[in-house]
C-alpha positions as CSV (number, residue, x, y, z in Angstrom):
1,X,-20.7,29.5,-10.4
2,X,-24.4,30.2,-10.9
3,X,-25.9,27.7,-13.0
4,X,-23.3,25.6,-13.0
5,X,-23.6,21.5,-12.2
6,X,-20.7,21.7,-9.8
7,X,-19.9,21.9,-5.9
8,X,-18.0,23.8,-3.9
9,X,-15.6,21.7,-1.7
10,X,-17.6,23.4,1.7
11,X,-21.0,22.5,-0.4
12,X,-19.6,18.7,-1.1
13,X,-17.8,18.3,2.7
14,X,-21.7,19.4,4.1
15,X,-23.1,16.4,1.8
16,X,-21.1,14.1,2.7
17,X,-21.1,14.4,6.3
18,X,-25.1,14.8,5.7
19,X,-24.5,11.4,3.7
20,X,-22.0,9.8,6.5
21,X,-25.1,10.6,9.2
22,X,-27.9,8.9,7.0
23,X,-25.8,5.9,6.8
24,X,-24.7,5.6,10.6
25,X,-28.2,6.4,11.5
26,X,-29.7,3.6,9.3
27,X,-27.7,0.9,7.1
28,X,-27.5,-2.1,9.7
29,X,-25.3,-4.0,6.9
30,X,-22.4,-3.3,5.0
31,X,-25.0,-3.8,1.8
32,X,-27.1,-1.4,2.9
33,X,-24.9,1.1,3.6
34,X,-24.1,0.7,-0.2
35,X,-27.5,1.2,-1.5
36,X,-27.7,4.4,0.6
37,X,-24.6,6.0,-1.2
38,X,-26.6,4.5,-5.0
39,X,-29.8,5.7,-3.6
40,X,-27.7,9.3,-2.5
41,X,-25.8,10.0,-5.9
42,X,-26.0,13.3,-7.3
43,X,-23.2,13.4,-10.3
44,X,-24.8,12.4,-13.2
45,X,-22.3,10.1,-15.9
């Protein structure tokens, strides 16, 4: 969907393990592992 504000699933699984490697490679705390994921978000309300 051109133009649309969507993902595909391949497009969203590719993020998130993008999103899973940023965090193992640098939150040393449960806490900062959050603020990643905040800092990371995408989907606007």
């Amino acid at each position: 969907m051109k133009g649309s504000d969507h993902m595909s699933d391949a497009r969203l699984d590719r993020w998130l393990e993008q999103l899973a490697k940023l965090i193992e490679a640098t939150a040393k705390t449960p806490a900062e592992a959050a603020q990643i994921v905040r800092d990371a978000k995408v989907f606007r309300d």
